[in-house]
N, C-alpha and C positions, 0 to 999 in steps of 0.2 A: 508768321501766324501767331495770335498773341493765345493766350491760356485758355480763353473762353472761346474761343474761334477752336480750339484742337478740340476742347469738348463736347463739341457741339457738331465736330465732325464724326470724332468717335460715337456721340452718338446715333446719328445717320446712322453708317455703318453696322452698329449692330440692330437697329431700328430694320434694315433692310433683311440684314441677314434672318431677321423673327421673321418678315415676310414672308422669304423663301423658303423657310422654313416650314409655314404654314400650305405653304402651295402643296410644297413636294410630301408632304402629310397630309393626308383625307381626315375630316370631319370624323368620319364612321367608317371604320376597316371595314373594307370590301371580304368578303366570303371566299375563300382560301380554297376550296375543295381540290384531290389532284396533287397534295404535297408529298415528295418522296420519303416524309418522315414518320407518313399515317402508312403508307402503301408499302408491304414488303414482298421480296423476292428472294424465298432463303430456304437454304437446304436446310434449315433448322425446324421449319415447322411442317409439322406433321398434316396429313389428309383429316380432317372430318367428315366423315361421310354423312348426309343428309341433306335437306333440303329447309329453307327459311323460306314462309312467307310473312311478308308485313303486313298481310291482313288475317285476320282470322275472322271467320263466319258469326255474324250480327253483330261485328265490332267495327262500328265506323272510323276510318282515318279520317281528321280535319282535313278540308278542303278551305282554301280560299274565297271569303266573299265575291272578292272581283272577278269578272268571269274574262277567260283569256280573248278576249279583243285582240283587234289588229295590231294596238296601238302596244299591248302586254306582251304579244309576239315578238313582235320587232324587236324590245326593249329586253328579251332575256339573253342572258349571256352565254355563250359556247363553255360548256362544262371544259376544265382543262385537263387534257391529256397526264396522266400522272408522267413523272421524269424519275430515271433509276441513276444513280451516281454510280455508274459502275462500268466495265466496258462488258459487250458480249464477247462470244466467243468466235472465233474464227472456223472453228471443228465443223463438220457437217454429219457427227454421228446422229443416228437415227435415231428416235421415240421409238418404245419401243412397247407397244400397248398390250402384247401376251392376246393380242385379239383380232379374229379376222374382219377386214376395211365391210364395212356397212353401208350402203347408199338407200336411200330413200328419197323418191322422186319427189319432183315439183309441181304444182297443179297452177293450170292455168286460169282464170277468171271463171265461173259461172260452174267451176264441179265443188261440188258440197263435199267429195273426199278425200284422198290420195288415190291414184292408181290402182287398178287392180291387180294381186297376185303380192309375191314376195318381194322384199326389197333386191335389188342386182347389183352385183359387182361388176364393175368396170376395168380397162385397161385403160389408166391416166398419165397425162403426158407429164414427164418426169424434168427434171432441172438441176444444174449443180450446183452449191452453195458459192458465194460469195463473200470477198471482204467490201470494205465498206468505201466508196457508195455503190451500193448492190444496183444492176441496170435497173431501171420503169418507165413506164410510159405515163404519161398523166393529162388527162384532158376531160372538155367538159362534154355530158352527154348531148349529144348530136341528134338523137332519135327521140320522138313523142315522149313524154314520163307515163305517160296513159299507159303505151306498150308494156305487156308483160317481157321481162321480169323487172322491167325499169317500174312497172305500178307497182310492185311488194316495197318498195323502198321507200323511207321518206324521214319525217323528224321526229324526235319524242320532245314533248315540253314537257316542262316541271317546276316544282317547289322543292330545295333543298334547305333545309335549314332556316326557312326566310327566304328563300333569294331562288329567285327565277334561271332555270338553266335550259338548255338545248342539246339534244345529243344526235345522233344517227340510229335508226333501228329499221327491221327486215320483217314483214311477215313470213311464219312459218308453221303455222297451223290453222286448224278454223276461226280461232278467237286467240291465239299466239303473235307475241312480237321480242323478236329476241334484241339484245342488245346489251351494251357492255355494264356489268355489275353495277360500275363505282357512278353512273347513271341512276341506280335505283336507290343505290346505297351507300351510304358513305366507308365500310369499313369499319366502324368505331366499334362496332359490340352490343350498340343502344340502338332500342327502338325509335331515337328519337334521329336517327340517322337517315331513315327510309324516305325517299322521296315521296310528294304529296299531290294531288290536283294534276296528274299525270295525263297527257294525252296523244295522241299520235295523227298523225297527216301524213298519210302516203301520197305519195308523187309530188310531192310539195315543190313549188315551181315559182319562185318570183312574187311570193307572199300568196299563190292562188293554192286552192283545195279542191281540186277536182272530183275529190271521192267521198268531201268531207272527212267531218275529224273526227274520232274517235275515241271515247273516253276507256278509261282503266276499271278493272272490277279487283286485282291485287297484281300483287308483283312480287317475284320469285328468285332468291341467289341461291348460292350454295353456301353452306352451313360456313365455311372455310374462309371466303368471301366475309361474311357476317362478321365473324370472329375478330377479327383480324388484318383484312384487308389482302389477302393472299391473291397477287395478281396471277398464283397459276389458274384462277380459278373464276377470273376478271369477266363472266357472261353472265346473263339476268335473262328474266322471263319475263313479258308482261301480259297479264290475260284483260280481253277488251272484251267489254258489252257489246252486244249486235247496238246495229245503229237503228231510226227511228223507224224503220219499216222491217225489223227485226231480221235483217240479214248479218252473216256474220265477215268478217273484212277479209278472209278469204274468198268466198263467193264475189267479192268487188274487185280485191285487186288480185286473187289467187295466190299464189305462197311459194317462197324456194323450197326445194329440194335440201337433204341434209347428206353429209357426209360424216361418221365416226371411224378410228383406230387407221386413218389413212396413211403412208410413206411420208415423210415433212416434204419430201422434192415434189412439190407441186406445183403449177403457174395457176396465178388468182387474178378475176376482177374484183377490187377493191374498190365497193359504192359508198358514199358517204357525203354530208353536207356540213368540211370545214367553212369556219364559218370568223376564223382569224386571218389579217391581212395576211397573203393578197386574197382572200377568200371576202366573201360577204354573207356564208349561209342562204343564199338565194337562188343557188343552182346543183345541181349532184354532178359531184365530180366522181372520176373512175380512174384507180392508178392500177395499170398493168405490169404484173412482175410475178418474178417465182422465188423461189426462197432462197434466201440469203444465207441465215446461219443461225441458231442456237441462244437462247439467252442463258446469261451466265450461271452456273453452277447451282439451278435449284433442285430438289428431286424431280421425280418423273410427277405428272407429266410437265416437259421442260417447253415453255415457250417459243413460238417460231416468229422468224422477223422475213420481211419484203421492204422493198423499195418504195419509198410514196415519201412527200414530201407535204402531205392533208396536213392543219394544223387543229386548231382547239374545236370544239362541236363534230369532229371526224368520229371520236368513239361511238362504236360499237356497230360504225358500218361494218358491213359483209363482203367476207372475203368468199366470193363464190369461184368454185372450182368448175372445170367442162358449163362454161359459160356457153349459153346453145340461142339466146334469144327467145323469139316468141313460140317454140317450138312445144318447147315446155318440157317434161319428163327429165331434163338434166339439172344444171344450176344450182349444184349442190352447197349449200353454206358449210364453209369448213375453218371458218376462223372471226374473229372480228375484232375490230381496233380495241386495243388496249390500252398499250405503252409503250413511251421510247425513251432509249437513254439521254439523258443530258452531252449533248456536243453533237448528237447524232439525229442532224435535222431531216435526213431524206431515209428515215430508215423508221419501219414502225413494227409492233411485234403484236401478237395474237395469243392467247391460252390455246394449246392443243385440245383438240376433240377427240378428248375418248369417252369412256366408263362415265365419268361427272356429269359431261355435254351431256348426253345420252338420258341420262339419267333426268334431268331438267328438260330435255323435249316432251319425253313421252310424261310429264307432270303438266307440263301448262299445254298440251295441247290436247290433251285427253277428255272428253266430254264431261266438261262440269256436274251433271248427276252422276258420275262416274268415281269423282277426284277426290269424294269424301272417302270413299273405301280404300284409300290407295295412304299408307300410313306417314306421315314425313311430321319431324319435330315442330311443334307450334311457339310462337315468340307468344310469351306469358302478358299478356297484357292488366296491367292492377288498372282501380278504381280511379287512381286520376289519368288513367292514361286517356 
């Protein structure tokens, strides 16, 4: 090979290598949400107690010109699961909430309230922790999505940041839908972290809407959440408008039951629409299992993990306890996807429900001419916001 023949090889070679270069590099960095370096899990930081909304009354949030089409649906991406670099624990010591277990029933389609009377305490079926892979069962729902409690469930869409995302959420009051924090909000500290042009589809089935979809009026974390990104605290509230014949999405699809300050040894249905391979987000899947073990070394209240192997768009389904069907009165939500550790793909963890949960039910599920009297910190919104 003579001189001009070598150079001309080399430069091929590094000619190709720009190519692949170019491949294996996007135009425009994809939207990162979900990273273990925003998201902490640490006995270092301390409770805030309060409540954030990202709306505040006669302050409109931007919304999106484009309106979510089929075509905008399809095309959002499953928000990703945060990942903790750490391992759990193996311990199966107990939370320990200084507070007696609270239930609060579930209402089925077409009652305007909860139950009548007190809320009741149960005798619930108990489980011992495990190491890792903790047993579950995992399959897809079998039964109508119509049926309650399979109707309270379905998808949340959004704008974060730019960028279209998908999560899992539960109804659980009359204009309430809970689902996991880092879904509403990024974490950062900034208002400009809030999710935007929010909406929800209960029973959502194969791109269809049985119940229609339902748009957001605000959305609710915990002060702690906001701060910081404190996944002990990793749940959100979202308050929905009645829809066009001013019903509100309890009365449609009815609402689970709540569970606070319960034993961690519980067995869960876990509903949720992953939505990464082998997932498509096109069907609700259900992982059954009971508790595993403890996330690692944060204060109280300390995270509980189960068995499931759901991938990206799974947060903030519902871990429902004394799973009853279309009975109703039971199906208490006692958890909802949050985070799993890095290496630990069939293992997912939840914020304990105590004092905080609680705290954020009785806020977004409380009768809106009600919600103004009831005092919680307001995010300061300036003149360009």
């Amino acid at each position: 090979m003579n001189p001009r023949q070598s150079y001309l090889h080399i430069g091929l070679i590094i000619t190709a290598l720009i190519i692949l270069a170019a491949i294996a590099v996007p135009e425009k960095a994809a939207a990162n949400p979900g990273s273990s370096a925003r998201y902490q899990l640490s006995s270092d930081l301390e409770v805030t107690p309060g409540l954030i909304p990202c709306r505040q009354d006669g302050v409109q949030q931007a919304s999106s010109s484009q309106p979510w089409s089929p075509t905008r649906l399809e095309a959002a991406q499953p928000y990703p699961l945060p990942s903790v670099d750490a391992l759990p624990q193996v311990s199966t010591r107990l939370n320990d909430p200084g507070a007696e277990p609270v239930y609060i029933p579930s209402v089925p389609p077409g009652n305007s309230s909860s139950a009548d009377g007190d809320p009741f305490i149960l005798n619930t079926e108990t489980a011992s922790g495990y190491e890792y892979p903790a047993p579950y069962t995992r399959f897809e729902n079998f039964d109508s999505y119509q049926v309650f409690p399979y109707s309270a469930n379905g998808v949340l869409f959004f704008s974060q940041r730019g960028s279209d995302f998908r999560c899992s959420a539960s109804v659980v009051g009359e204009n309430a839908v809970w689902t996991a924090a880092h879904c509403l909000h990024d974490g950062s500290g900034e208002l400009e972290g809030c999710s935007e042009d929010v909406v929800f589809i209960p029973a959502y089935e194969d791109g269809s809407e049985p119940f229609g979809r339902w748009e957001f009026s605000d959305l609710v974390i915990d002060q702690s959440w906001y701060d910081n990104g404190d996944l002990r605290f990793d749940f959100g509230g979202v308050i929905l408008n009645p829809n066009g014949s001013d019903q509100s999405v309890q009365e449609v699809v009815g609402s689970l039951g709540f569970a606070f300050n319960l034993d961690i040894e519980q067995h869960w249905f876990n509903i949720a629409y992953p939505s990464e391979f082998p997932f498509d987000g096109k069907s609700m899947q259900i992982c059954a299992g009971s508790f595993a073990r403890l996330a690692s070394n944060p204060t109280f209240p300390v995270p509980i993990g189960m068995g499931c192997d759901m991938t990206k768009g799974s947060s903030g389904g519902a871990w429902i306890t004394n799973f009853s069907g279309s009975s109703g009165g039971m199906n208490f939500l006692n958890g909802n996807n949050s985070f799993r550790y890095t290496g630990f793909g069939e293992e997912i963890y939840s914020p304990y429900f105590g004092e905080a949960a609680e705290d954020l039910l009785n806020y977004i599920s409380t009768d809106t001419r009600m919600r103004s009297d009831i005092h919680i910190p307001l995010i300061t919104h300036s003149e360009d916001d």
